[in-house]
C-alpha positions as CSV (number, residue, x, y, z in Angstrom):
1,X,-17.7,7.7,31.9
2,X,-20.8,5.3,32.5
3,X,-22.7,7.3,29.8
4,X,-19.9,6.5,27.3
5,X,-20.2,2.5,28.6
6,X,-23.3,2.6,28.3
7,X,-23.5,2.2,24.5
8,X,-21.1,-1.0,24.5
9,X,-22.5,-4.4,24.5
10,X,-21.0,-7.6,25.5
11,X,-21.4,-8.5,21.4
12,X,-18.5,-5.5,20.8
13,X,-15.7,-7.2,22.9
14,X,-13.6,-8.6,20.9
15,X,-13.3,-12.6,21.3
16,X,-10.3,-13.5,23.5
17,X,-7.3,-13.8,21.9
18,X,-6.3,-18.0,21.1
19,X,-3.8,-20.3,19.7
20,X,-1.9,-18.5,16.7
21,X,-2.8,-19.8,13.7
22,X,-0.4,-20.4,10.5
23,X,-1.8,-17.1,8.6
24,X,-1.0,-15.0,11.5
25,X,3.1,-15.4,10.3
26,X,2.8,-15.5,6.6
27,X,4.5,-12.6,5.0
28,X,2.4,-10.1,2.9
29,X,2.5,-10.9,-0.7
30,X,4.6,-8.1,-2.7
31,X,3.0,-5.7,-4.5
32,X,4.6,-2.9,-7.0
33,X,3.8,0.3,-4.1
34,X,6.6,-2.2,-1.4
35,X,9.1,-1.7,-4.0
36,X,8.0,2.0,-4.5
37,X,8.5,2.3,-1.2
38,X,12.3,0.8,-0.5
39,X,13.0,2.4,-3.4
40,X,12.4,5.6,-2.0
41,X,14.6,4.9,0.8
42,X,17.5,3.7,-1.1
43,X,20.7,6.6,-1.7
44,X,21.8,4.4,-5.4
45,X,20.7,2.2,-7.7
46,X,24.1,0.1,-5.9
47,X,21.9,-0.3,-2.7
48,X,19.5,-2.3,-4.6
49,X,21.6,-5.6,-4.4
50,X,21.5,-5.1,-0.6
51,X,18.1,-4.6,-0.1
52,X,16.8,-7.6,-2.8
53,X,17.3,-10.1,-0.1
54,X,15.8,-8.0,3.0
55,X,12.6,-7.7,0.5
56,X,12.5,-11.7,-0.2
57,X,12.6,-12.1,3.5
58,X,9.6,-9.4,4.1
59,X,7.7,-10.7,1.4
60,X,6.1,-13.8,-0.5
61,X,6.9,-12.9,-4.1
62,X,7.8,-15.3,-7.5
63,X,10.4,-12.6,-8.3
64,X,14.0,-13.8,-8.3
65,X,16.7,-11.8,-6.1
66,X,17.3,-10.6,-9.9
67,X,14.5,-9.6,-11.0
68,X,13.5,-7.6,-7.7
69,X,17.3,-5.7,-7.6
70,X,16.5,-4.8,-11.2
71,X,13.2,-3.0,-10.3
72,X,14.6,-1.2,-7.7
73,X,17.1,0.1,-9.6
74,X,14.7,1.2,-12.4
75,X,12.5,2.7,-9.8
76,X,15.9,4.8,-8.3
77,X,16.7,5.8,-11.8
78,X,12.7,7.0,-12.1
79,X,13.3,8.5,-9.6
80,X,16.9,10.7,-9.8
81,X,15.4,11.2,-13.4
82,X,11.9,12.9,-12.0
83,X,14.4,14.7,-9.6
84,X,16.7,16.2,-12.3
85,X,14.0,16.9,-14.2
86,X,12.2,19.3,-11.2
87,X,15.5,21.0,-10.8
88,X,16.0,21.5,-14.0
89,X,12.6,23.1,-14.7
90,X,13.2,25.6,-11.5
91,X,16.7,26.5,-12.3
92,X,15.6,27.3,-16.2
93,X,12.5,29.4,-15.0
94,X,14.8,31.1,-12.2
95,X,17.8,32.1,-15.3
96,X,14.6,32.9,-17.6
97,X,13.1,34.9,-15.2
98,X,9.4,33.7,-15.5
99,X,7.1,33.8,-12.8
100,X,6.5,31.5,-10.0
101,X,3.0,30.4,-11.9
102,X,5.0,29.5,-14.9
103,X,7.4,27.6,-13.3
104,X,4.6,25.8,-11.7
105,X,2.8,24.8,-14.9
106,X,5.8,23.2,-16.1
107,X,6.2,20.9,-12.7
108,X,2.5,20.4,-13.5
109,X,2.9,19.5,-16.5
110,X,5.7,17.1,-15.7
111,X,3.8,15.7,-13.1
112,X,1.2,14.8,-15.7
113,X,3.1,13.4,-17.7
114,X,4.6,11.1,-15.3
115,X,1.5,10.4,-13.5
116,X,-0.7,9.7,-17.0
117,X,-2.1,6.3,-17.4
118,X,-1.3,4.7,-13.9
119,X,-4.9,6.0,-12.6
């Protein structure tokens, strides 16, 4: 243990902790990958009006309650859409018969799609 201590210096303690300061309570400004993220945990697009306030509260934003239930719901629709699609895809290659590497061309094809222009 002393040969592990040894490396440490008094300059790699952190400073004691003091008063809070203002910053230290501000909510994180929103950005689009928040949303992503409740959305993701909502069951419906009709969750969205409950969850609008919750991400108000959590976050310093210039979004309306309106504007921020709206883009959840468009991100849950994405979302059941990209879902439908998948199962779709599998069930066609399953009644077709193709092979496992076809079927997996077409998801990444879809995936490219979907994923095209947001790098």
């Amino acid at each position: 243990m002393l040969g592990a201590m040894a490396g440490v210096g008094l300059e790699d303690v952190p400073p004691p902790a003091g008063e809070p300061s203002p910053q230290m309570f501000n909510n994180p400004v929103l950005q689009p990958e928040n949303l992503i993220t409740v959305a993701r945990t909502a069951f419906g697009p009709g969750q969205a009006q409950k969850l609008a306030p919750s991400v108000l509260d959590s976050f310093d934003t210039q979004l309306t309650q309106a504007e921020v239930t709206e883009r959840l719901q468009l991100l849950w629709m994405m979302r059941h859409d990209v879902a439908s699609q998948v199962r779709d895809i599998i069930l066609l290659g399953q009644v077709c018969q193709e092979s496992p590497g076809v079927v997996l061309n077409e998801l990444l094809d879809l995936t490219e799609l979907y994923t095209r222009g947001t790098n």
